[in-house]
N, C-alpha and C positions, 0 to 999 in steps of 0.2 A: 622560499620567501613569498611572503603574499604583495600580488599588485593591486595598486588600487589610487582610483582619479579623486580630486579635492578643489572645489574650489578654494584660495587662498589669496590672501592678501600680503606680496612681499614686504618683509619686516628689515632686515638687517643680512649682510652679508658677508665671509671672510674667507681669505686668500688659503687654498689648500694646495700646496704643493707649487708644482711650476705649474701645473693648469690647470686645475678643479677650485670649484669652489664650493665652500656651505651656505646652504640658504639657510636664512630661518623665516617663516613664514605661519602664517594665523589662518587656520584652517576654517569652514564654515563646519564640519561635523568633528573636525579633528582636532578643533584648538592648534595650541604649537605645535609646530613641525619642525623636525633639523634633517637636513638632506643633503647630500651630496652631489652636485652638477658634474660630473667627468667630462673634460677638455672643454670646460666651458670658455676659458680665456683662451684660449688657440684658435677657437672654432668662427668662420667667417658669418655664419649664418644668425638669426635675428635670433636663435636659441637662448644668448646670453644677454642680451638688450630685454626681454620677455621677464627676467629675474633678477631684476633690478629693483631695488627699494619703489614700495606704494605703487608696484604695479597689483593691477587686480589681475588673476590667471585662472586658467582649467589645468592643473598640472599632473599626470601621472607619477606615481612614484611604485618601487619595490621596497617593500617593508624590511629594514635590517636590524640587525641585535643593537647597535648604538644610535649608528647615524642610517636615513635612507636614501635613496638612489634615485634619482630624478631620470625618467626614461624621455618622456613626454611634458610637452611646455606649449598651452593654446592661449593668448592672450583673453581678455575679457575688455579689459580696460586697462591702457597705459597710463591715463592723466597726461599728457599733455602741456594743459593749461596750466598744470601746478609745477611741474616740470622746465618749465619755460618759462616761471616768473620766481624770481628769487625769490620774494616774502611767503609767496605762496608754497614754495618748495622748501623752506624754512619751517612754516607750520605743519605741512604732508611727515616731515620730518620727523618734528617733535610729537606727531601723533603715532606715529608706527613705531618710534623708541621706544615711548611711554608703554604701549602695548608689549614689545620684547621686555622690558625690566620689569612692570608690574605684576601678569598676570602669570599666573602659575604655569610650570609644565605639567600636560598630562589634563584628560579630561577637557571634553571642548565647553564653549560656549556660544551659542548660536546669537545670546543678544549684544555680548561683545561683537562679535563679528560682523551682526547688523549696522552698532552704531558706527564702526569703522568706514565701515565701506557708504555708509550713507552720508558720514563723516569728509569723507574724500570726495564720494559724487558734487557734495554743497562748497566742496571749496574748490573743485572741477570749474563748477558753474562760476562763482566768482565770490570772489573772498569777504568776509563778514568781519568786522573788528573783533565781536564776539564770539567770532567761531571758533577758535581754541581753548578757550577757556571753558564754553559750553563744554567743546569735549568733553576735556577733562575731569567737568564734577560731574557730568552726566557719568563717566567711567567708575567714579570712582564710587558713585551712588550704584550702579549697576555689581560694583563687586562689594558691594555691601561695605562701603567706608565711607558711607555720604557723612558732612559733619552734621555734627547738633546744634541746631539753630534756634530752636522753640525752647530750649532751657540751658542752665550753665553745664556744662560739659565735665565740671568739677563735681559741684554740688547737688547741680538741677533744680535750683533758682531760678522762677520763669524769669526768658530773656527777655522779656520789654524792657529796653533802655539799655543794654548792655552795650558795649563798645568794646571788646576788645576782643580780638579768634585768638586762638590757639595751636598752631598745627600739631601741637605733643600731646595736649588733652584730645583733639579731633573735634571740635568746636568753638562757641562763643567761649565766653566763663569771667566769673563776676570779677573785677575789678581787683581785689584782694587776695585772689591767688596769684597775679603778676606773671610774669612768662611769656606776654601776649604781645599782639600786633593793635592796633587800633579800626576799626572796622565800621563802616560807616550802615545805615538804616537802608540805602541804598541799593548795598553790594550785598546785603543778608538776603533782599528780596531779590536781587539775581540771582544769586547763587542758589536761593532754594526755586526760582524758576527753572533752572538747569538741573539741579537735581529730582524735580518732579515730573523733568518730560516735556517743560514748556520752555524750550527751546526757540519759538517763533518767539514770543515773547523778548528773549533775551536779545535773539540775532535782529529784530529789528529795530534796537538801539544805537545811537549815533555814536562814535568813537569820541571819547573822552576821559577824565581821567577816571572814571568808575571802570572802564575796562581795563585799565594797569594794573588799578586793584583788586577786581575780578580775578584777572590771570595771576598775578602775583602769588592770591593766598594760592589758588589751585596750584600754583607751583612749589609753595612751602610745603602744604599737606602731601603731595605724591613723593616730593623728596625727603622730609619727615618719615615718612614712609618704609620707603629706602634707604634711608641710611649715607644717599650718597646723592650727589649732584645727576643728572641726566643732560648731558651732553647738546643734542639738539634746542632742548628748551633755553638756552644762553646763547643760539646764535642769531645775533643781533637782537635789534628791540623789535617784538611783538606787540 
């Protein structure tokens, strides 16, 4: 077996046996990772606090045929702050789900992994109405699923005037194909602020209701997606 260290950002975690556990965790060269912690839940030591969801770590592993083998565990950053506030450990949540169900196994991505963890640092620091939702389209623009804004998503129809998204089409789209959401002139120019990177832009908006619907579509489209609900993203209102 090959060993080898990662920085990673813990993602989700599940009960193996009477005391091991599987991480799964988003590597900075590695992408996903699934590993195995042995006597992780028996053991007194801060070993298993260390690999705990949205913690950031330096982790060693031994590379195995399925699963890998966690030898070594150095923290980087626990979070804290997000940790110790519900809402904010609510969004930590939904960001590092989002990451376990959307992005593929195999093959890393270093700019996922930046926004992640830069992700976490800004909601460390302290929480932004617009922070989750920036994620989101910022994630989804990064994995090349941003939606189509600048024309119908159906047709390609310039969208000037258009009103309604789509999470099935994957954008705006004229009126007359029907299927859609109602979408306001507003939340088009946020959402394409978050999908181009202008971020400060988005986050230094005041909470109201263009953030509901901000996050909202980002939540139809991810789960559009998938096929299936994501868990974190419905606990409580964001």
């Amino acid at each position: 077996m090959t060993l080898y260290s990662e920085h990673a950002v813990v993602l989700r975690t599940w009960k193996l046996g009477e005391a091991d556990r599987i991480i799964s965790m988003f590597g900075a060269r590695s992408g996903k990772i699934r590993a195995v912690a042995k006597g992780v839940r028996k053991t007194r030591t801060k070993f298993g606090a260390r690999l705990e969801p949205i913690s950031y770590v330096n982790v060693q592993c031994w590379r195995g045929r399925e699963l890998d083998i966690v030898t070594q565990v150095e923290s980087i950053e626990l979070f804290p702050g997000i940790k110790g506030d519900l809402e904010r450990l609510r969004k930590g949540l939904a960001m590092v789900e989002v990451i376990e169900e959307l992005v593929a196994e195999g093959g890393a991505d270093f700019e996922i992994f930046r926004l992640l963890v830069r992700a976490l640092k800004r909601l460390e620091e302290g929480d932004s109405p617009f922070l989750l939702a920036g994620f989101l389209w910022r994630l989804l623009q990064v994995e090349g699923m941003a939606p189509q804004l600048a024309e119908c998503a159906e047709c390609g129809k310039d969208a000037e005037g258009l009103s309604v998204f789509s999470a099935a089409a994957g954008g705006v789209i004229c009126a007359e194909h029907g299927g859609g959401v109602p979408i306001s002139a507003e939340a088009i120019s946020a959402i394409a602020w978050m999908c181009e990177g202008e971020l400060g832009r988005a986050l230094a908006l005041p909470d109201s209701a263009l953030r509901h619907e901000v996050e909202g579509l980002a939540i139809s489209q991810i789960e559009g997606l998938l096929n299936h609900k994501v868990r974190a993203l419905h606990l409580g209102a964001f």
